[in-house]
MINUPA-923728 format. One record per residue (C-alpha): residue number from 1; x, y, z. Coordinates in pm, 1 decimal. Each point is the difference from the previous one (the first is absolute). Layout:
# MINUPA-923728
   k     east    north       up
 NUM        X        Y        Z
...
# end
This chain:
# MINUPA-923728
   k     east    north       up
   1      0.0      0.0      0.0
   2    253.7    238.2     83.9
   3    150.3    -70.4   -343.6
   4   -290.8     36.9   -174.7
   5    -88.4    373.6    204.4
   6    386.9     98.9    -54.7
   7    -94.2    -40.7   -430.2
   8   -341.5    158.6     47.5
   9    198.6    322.0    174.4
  10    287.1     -9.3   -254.0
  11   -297.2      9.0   -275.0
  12   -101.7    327.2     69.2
  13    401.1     96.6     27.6
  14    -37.5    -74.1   -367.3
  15   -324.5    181.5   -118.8
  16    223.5    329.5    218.1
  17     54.5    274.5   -293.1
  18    326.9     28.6    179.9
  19     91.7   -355.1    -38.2
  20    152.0   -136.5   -316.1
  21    324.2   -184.8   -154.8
  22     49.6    293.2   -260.5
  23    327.5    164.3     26.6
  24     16.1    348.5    -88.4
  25    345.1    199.5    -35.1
  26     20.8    391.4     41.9
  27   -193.6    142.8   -218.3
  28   -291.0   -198.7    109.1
  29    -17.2   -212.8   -299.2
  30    -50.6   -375.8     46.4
  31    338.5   -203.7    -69.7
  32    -19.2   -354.3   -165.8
  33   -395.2     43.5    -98.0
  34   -235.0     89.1   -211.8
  35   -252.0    199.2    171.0
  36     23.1    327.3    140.8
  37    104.3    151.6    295.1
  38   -149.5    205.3    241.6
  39    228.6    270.9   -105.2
  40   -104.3      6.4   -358.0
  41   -341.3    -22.8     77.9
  42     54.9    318.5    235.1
  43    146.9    179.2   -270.3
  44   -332.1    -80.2   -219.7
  45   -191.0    115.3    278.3
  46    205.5    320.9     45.0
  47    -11.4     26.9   -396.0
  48   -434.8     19.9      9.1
  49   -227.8    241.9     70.3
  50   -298.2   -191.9     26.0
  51   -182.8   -162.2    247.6
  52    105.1   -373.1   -109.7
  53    325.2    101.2    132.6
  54    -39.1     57.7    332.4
  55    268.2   -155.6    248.3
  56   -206.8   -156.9    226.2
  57   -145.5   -243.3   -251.7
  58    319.7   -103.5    -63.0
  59     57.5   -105.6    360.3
  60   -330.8   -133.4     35.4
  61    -81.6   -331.8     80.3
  62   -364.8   -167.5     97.6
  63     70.3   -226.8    336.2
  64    -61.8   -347.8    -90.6
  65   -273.8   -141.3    203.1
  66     58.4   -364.4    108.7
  67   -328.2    -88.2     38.5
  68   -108.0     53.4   -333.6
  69    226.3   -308.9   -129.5
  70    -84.0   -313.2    -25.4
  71    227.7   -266.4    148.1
  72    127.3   -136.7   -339.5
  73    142.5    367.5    -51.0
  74    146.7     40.5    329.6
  75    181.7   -368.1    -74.7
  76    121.6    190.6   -319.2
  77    106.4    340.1    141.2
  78    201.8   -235.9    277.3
  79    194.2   -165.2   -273.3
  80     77.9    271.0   -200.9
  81    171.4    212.9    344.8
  82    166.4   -357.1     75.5
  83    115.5    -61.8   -400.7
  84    117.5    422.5     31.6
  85    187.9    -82.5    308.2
  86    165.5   -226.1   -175.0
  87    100.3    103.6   -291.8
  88   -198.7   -198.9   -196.2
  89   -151.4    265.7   -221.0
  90    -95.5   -152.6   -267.8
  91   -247.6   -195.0    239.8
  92   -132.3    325.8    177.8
  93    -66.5    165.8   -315.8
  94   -183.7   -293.3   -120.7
  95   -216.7    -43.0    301.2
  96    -69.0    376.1     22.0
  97   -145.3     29.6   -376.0
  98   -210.3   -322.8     81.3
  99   -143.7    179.3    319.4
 100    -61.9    325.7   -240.9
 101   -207.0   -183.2   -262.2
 102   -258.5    -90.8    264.0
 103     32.5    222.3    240.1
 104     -8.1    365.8   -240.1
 105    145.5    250.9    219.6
 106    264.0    298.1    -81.1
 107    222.4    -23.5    372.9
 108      9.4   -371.3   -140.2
 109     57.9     85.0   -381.0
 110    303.9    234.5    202.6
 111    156.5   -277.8    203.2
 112    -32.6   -262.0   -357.4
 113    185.7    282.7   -203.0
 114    283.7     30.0    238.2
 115     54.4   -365.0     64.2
 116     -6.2    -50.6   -378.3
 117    219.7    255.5     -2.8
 118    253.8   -136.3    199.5
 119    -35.4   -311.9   -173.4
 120     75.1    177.9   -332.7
 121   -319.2   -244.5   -159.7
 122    -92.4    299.4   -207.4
 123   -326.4   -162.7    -84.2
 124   -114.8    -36.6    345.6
 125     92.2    356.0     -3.3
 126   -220.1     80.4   -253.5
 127   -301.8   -226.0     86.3
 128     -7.0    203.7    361.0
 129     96.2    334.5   -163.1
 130   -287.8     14.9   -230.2
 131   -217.3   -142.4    302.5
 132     92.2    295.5    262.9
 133    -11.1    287.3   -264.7
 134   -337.9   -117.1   -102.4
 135   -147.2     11.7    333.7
 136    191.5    304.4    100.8
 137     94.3    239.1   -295.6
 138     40.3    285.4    246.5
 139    279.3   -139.7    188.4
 140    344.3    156.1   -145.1
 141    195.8   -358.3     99.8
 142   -271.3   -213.5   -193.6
 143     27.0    217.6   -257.9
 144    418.6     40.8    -45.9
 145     -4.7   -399.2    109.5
 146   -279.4    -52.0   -295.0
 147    225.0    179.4   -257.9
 148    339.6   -147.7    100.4
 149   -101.0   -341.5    -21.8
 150   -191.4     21.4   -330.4
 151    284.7    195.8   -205.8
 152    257.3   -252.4    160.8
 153   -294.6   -243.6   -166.3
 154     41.8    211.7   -380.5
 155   -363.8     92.9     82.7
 156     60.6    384.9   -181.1
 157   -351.3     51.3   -107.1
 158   -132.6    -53.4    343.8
 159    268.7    243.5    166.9
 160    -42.2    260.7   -262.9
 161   -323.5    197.7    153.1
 162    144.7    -40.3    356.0
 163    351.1    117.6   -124.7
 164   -130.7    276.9   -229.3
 165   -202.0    148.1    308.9
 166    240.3    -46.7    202.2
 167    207.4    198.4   -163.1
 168   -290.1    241.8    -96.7
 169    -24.2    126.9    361.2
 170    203.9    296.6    184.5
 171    279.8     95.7   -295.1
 172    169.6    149.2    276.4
 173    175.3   -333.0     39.5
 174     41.4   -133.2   -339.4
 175    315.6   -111.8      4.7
 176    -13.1   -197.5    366.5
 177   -275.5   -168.1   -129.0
 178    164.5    -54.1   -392.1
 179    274.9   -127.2    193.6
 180   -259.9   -253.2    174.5
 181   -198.0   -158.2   -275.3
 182    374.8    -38.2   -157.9
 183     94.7   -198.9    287.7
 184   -326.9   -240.3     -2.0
 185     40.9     -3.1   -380.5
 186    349.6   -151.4    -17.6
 187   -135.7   -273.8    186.9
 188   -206.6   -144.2   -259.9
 189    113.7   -319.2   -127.4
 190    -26.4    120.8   -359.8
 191    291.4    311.7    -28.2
 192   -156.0     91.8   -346.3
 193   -368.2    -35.4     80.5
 194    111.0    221.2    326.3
 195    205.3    286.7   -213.0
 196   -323.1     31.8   -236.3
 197   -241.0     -0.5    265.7
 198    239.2    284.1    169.7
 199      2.6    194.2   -326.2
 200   -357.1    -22.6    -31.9
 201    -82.7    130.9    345.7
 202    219.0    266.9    -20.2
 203   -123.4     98.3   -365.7
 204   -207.5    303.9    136.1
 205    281.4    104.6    290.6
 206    220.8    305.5    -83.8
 207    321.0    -96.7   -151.4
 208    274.3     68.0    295.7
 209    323.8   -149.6    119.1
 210   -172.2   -244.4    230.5
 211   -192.7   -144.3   -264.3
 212    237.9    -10.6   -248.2
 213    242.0   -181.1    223.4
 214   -206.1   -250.9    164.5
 215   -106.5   -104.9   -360.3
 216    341.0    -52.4   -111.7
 217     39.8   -213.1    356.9
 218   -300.1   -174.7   -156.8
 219     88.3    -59.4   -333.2
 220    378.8   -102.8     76.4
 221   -150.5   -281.4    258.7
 222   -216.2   -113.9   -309.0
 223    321.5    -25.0   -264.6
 224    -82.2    264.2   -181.8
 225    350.2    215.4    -28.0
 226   -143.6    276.0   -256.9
 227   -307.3     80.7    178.3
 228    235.5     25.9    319.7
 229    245.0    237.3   -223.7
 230   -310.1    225.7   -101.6
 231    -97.0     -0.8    362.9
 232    316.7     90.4    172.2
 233     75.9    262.4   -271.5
 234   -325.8    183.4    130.5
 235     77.7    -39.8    318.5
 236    342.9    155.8    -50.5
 237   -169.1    330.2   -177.1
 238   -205.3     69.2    293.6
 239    313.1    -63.7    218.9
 240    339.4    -42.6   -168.9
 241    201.6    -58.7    283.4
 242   -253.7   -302.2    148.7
 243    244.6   -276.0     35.4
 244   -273.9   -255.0     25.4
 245   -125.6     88.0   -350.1
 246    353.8     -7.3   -114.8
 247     63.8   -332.3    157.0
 248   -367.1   -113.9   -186.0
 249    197.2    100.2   -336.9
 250    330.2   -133.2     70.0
 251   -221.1   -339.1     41.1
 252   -220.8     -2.1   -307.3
 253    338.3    127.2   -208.7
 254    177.5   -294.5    130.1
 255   -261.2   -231.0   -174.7
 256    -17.4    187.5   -275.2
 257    381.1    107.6    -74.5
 258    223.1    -80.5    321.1
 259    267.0    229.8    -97.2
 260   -243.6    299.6    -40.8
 261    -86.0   -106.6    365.5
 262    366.6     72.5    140.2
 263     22.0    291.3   -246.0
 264   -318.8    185.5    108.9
 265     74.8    -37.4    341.7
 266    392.1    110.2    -15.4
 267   -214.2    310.1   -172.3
 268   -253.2     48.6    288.1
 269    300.5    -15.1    242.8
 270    170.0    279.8   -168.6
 271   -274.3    227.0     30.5
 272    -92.8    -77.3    326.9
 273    351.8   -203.9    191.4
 274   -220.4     20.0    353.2
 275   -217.9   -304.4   -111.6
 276    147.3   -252.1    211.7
 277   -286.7   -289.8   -101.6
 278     89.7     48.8   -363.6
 279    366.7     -8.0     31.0
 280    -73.8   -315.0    225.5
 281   -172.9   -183.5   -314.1
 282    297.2     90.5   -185.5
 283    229.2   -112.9    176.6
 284   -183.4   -328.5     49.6
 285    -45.3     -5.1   -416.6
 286    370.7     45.4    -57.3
 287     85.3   -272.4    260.5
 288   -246.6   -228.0   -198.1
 289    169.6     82.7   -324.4
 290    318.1    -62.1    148.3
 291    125.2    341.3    -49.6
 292    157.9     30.7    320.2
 293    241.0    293.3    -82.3
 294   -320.0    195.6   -106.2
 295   -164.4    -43.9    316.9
 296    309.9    100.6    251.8
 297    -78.1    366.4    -77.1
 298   -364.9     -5.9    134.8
 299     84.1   -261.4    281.3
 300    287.2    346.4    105.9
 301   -273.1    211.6    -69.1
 302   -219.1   -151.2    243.5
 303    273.7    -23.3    272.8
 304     90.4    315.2     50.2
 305   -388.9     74.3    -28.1
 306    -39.2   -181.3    354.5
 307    323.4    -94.5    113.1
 308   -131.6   -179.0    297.7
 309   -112.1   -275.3   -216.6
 310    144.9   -306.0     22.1
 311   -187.3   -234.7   -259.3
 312    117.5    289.4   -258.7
 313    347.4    -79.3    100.2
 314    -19.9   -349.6    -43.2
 315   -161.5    -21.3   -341.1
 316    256.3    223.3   -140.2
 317    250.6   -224.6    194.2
 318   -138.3   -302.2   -212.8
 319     -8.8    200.6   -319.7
 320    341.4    142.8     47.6
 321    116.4   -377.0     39.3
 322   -134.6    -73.5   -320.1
 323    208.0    184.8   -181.3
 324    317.4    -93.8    187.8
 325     30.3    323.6    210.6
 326     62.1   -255.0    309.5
 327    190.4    217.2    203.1
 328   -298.5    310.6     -5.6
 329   -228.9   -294.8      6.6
 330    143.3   -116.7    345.5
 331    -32.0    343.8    154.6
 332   -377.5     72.0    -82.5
 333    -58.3   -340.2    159.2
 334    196.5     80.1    343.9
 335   -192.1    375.7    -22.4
 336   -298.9   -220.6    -54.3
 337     60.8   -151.6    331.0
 338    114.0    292.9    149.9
 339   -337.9    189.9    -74.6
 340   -181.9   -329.5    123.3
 341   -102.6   -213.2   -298.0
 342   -184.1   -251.8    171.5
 343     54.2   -347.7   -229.0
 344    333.1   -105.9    142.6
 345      4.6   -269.9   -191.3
 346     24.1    138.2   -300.9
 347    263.5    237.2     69.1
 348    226.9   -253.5    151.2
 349    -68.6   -204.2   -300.6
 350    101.9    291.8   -246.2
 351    309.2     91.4    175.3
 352    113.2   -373.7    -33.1
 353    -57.9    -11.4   -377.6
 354    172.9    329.6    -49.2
 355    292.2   -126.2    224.6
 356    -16.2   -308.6   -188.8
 357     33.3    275.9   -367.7
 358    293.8    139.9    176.7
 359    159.2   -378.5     75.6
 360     -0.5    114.9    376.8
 361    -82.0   -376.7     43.4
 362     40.2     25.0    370.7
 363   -252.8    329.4     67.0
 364   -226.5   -193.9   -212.7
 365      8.0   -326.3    216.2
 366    -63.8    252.8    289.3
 367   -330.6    173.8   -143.1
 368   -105.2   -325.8   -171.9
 369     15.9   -181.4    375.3
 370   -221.4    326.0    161.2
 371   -266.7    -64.0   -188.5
 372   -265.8   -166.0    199.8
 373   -223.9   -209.8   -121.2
 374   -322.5     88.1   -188.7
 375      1.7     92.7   -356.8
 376    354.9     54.3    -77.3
 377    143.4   -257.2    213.5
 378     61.8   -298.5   -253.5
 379    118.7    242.6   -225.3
 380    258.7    165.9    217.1
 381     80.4   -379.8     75.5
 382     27.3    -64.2   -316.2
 383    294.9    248.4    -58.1
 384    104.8    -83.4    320.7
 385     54.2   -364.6   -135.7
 386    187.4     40.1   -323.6
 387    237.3    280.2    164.3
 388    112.8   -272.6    311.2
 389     16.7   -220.5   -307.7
 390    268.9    233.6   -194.3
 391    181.2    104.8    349.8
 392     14.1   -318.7    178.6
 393    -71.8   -276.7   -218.1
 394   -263.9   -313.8    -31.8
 395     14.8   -149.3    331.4
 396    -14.5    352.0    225.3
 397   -291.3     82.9   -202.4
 398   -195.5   -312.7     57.1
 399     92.0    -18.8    338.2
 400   -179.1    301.0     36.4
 401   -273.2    -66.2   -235.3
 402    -80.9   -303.2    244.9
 403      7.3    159.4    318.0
 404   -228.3    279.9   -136.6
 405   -253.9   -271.1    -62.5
 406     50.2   -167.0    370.0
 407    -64.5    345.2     88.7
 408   -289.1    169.9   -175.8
 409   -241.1   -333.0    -74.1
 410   -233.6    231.2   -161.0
 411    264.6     32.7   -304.5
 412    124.8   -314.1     47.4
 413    -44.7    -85.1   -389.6
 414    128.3    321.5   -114.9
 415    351.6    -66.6    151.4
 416    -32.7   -351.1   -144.0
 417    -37.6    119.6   -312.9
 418    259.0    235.6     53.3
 419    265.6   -240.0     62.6
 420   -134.6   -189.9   -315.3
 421     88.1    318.1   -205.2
 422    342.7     38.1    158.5
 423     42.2   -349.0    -99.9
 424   -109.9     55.6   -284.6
 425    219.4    315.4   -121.5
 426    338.4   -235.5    129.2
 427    -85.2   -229.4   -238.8
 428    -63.7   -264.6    245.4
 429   -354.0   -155.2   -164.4
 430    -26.3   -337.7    250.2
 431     20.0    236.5    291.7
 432   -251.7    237.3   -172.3
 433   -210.4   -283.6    -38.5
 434     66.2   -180.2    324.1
 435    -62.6    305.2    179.8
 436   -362.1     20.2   -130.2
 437   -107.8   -333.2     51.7
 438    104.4      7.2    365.2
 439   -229.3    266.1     18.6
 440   -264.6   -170.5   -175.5
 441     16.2   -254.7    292.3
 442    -58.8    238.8    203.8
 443   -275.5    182.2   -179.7
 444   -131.9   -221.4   -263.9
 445   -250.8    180.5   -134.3
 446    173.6    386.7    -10.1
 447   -103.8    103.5   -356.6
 448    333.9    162.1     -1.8
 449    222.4   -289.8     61.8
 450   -159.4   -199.1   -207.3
 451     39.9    245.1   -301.9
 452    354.3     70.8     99.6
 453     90.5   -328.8     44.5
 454   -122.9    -94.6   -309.1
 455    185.1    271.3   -180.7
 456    283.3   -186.1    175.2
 457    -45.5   -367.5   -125.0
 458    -29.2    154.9   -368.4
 459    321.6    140.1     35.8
 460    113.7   -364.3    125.1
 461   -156.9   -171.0   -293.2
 462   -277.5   -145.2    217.3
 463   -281.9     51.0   -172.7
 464   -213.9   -235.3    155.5
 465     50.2    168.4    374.8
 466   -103.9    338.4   -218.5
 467   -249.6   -135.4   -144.2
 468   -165.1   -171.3    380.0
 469     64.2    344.3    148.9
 470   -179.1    222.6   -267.6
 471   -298.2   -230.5     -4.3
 472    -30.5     -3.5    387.9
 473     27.8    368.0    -27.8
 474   -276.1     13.6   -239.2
 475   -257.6   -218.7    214.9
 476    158.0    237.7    321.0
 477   -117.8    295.4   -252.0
 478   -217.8    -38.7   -311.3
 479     43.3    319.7   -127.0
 480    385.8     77.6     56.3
 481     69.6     91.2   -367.4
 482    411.3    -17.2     47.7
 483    -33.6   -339.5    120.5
 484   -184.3   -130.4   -351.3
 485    237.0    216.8   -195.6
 486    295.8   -158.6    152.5
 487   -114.5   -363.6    -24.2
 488   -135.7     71.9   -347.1
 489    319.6    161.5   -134.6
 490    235.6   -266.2    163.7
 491   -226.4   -282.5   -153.9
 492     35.8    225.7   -374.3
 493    393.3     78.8     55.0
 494     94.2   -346.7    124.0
 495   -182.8   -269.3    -87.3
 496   -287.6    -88.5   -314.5
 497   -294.5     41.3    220.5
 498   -120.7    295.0   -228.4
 499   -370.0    -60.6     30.9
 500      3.3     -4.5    361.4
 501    235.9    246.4     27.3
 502   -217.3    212.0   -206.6
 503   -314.6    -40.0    218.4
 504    198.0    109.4    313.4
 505     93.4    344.5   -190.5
 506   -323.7     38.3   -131.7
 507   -160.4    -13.6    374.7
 508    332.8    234.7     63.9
 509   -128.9    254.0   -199.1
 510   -360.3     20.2     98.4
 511    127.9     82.9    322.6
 512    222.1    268.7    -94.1
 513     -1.3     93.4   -369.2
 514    191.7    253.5    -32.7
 515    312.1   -128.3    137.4
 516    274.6      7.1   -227.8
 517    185.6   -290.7    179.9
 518   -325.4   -222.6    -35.8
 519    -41.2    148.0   -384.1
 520    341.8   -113.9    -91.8
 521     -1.7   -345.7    126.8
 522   -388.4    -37.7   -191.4
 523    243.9    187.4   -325.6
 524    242.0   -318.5     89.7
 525   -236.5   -283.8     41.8
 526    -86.1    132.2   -395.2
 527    285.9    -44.7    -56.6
 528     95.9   -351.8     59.6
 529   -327.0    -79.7   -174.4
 530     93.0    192.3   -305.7
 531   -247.9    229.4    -43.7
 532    252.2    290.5    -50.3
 533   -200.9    276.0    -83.8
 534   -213.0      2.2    328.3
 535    298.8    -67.3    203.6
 536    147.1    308.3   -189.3
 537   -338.5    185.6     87.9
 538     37.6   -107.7    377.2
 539    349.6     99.3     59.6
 540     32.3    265.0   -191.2
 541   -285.6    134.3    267.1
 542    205.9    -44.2    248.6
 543    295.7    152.4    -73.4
 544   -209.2    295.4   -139.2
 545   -119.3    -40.1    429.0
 546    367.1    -70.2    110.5
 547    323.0      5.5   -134.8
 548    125.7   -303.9    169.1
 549    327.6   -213.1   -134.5
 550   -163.8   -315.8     -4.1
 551   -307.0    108.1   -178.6
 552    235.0    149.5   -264.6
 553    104.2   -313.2      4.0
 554   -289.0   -216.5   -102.1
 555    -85.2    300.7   -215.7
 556    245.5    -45.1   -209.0
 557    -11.3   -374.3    -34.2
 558   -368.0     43.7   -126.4
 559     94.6    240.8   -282.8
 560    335.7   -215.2    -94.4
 561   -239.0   -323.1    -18.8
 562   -251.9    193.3   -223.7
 563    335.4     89.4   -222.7
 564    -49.7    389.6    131.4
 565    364.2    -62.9     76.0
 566    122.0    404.7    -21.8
 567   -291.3     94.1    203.5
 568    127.0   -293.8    264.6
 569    337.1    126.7    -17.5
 570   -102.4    387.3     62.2
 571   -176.5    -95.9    333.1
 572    261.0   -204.8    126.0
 573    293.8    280.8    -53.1
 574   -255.6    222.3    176.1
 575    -67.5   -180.0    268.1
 576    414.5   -121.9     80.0
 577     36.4    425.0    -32.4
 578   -177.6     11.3    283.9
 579     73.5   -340.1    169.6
 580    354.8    -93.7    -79.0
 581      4.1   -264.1    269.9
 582   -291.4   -194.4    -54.8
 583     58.3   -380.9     20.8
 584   -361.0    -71.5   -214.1
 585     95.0    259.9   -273.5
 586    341.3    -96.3    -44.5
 587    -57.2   -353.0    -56.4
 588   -212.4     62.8   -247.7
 589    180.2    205.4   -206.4
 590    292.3   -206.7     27.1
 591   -241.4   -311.2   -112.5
 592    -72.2    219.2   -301.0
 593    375.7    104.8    -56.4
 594    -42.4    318.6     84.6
 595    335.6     54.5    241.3
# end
């Protein structure tokens, strides 16, 4: 019993207007959901003059009266509080949409659109939406709650009388409440329904920034870049030195003609060098491009605009490394540091590789070895590894390797694996191999051991271990696209197993088809089953996606076998150019008496 009066209590904790799971930030606007929040339905009502707008309907609510339920209902209500309490959403949703359909009441049409709510089931949503608006049109929440949920639904010819007097009422706010509807709009499922329905709505609305702007907003979340461009240019006459509307262009332009992007903003920086956002997107476009000279101007810009920052300092630190000014790079890190940059990890990390670029082996070790662990830790052991291994030799550097594992069991197969790749680089392939099945042993079923060990027992010649491993890995994890491409290209490269090879590459790439790695090996498959011109087709899509050795490689094979033998000959000289080491390339051209 006292169970049961403990539920009934917390049931009317739930029908509370101050009680609900919504999160709301600052501003007042719901976070995470789709309906609105108090605070934008506060700004509607401060945005009306009429009586439907008064505040205390909003705060209303009609006291539920117990008695009036039947027993069946009360069960319900007591499940949904206990399936809320829970967590189980989904359920409480449910149960509070079956309660509204016989039990037609708006405080219960209220409760059923906020539990839908939180369960994101947008058509519970709508189902008690539509219910509560009918049976209380006056109530700015039903309302707002009504019109969220049906343009989230694509429902624009519903919205558009609500929206269009909405917007009809008290010009005095016009652009709070353009900046509204924009808000519900780019909620809707459908972005290009959504940008014509905002067009259309704002049709009869004075042209201004605002509307120009949050149209362009519109039309770039639909896809359509010239639209956006007309937009933003608009928005820029009514206020040139907006660097939101400048931003909007710099977007569309960079569908449209990605240099024009960088240009136009280089140009809007000139006129106006205080717009810190802008030069922010630049600086983030030229890293992208890889034009890391380009951005070091604007990253020193920004510096000595707010010296105090320290994530400033640090980006130009990584950009200055990129261009092999280590020493500079090294002292924007330490200021970094100095000024408080707060992922420590990171830093450390940088200053080892840059110690590492000026072969102060030792500093590296040093940095490497203060990295803690998280996200840079198996990386700065990494290094770690292969400098012991150039310093002290093999055996220091396992003996190390091993007592990290003893010591951190959570990366006990990383530092397995690491002494595998140690093993591996001193030419020692039993130990790389032996290393890896001890581990196995240990952790049989480690989808990286078993890959890595297989790896191992190619290099060994023992195909059959490679194959057992691959296949285990592949019942461990249907979908892990390496492991098919590895087992399928092994079966291609090294035995006659071309059908079945060919099925494993095919299931490869329908897990990941745009890999170039996977699209070579399907180009080499082709290949041992003569059909030269699609292997020709295959690879030469790869190497268009990477200019790898190996796929130069098999490249050039496929055009020598189809008796394109200059064309062959052109990619291979390219590719040694740029990879005068490679093992793969140079055995083929010396099979093909090229020297």
């Amino acid at each position: 019993m006292k169970i049961l009066i403990s539920l009934f209590i917390s049931f009317f904790a739930y029908i509370n207007p101050t009680s609900t799971n919504a999160a709301f930030d600052g501003s007042g606007y719901c976070v995470g959901c789709a309906m609105p929040s108090r605070g934008d339905i506060k700004l509607a009502q401060a945005s009306q003059s009429d009586k439907e707008f008064n505040p205390s309907q909003n705060d209303r609510r009609m006291d539920l009266d117990v008695r009036a339920f039947r027993s069946e209902l009360m069960y319900k209500f007591l499940i949904a509080e206990f399936a809320k309490h829970n967590k189980l959403y989904d359920l409480a949703a449910e149960t509070l949409v079956d309660i509204l359909r016989s039990e037609e009441r708006s405080d219960i049409a209220e409760m059923a659109a906020d539990a839908a709510n939180v369960a994101r089931r947008l058509d519970l949503a709508l189902e008690a939406a539509k219910v509560w608006f009918r049976l209380d049109p006056d109530s700015i929440k039903a309302r707002f709650v009504y019109l969220t949920v049906i343009l989230s639904n694509n429902e624009f010819l519903i919205a558009k009388p609500l929206v269009e007097d909405f917007l009809s009422n008290n010009e005095s706010e016009l652009d709070k409440k353009l900046q509204y509807v924009s808000e519900l709009v780019a909620r809707a499922q459908d972005r290009d329904g959504g940008y014509r329905f905002l067009a259309e709505v704002t049709r009869e609305i004075p042209n201004s920034y605002s509307k120009a702007l949050l149209l362009g907003q519109s039309a770039w979340r639909a896809g359509r870049a010239l639209e956006a461009r007309v937009h933003a240019d608009e928005a820029l006459d009514y206020q040139p030195r907006s660097e939101d509307a400048a931003l909007l262009k710099a977007s569309a332009l960079r569908q449209i003609d990605g240099e024009r992007s960088i240009e136009f903003l280089a140009e809007f920086l000139t006129s106006h060098p205080n717009a810190n956002s802008v030069r922010t997107s630049v600086i983030g476009d030229l890293i992208r491009e890889e034009r890391y000279s380009d951005a070091i101007p604007h990253l020193q810009h920004l510096s000595r605009e707010d010296a105090s920052n320290a994530n400033i300092r640090f980006t130009l630190a990584l950009v200055l490394f990129e261009v092999g000014e280590f020493e500079e790079s090294k002292a924007r890190v330490h200021r970094a540091l100095s000024l408080g940059y707060e992922d420590r990890s990171s830093a450390y990390f940088q200053l080892g590789l840059i110690d590492e670029k000026l072969d102060a082996l030792s500093a590296a070790a040093n940095w490497f070895s203060s990295v803690p662990k998280g996200s840079r830790f198996i990386e700065a052991q990494t290094h770690l590894a292969k400098i012991k291994l150039a310093t002290e030799g093999l055996e220091p550097t396992i003996a190390y390797l091993n007592q990290r594992a003893n010591e951190t069991p959570e990366y006990h197969v990383v530092f397995v694996e690491l002494q595998g790749m140690m093993y591996r680089e001193a030419g020692r392939l039993d130990d790389y191999f032996a290393v890896l099945d001890e581990g196995l042993e240990v952790a049989p079923d480690e989808p990286s051991l078993l890959y890595s060990s297989a790896m191992a027992a190619e290099q060994l010649g023992r195909l059959d271990i490679l194959e057992i491993r691959l296949r285990r890995l592949i019942e461990l994890q249907p979908d892990n696209a390496q492991a098919y491409n590895a087992l399928g290209y092994t079966l291609a490269d090294k035995t006659d197993r071309f059908d079945e090879a060919k099925t494993l590459l095919v299931r490869a790439l329908e897990l990941s088809p745009d890999d170039p790695v996977f699209i070579d090996s399907m180009g080499w498959i082709e290949f041992k089953l003569k059909d030269y011109d699609k292997s020709i087709t295959l690879l030469q899509r790869a190497y268009d996606l990477e200019r790898h050795p190996e796929i130069a490689a098999h490249l050039g094979e496929a055009l020598w076998a189809r008796g394109r033998e200059v064309e062959a000959k052109s990619v291979w000289t390219s590719a040694l150019d740029q990879f005068p080491d490679n093992d793969v390339l140079l055995e083929t051209l010396e099979r093909h008496g090229m020297d």
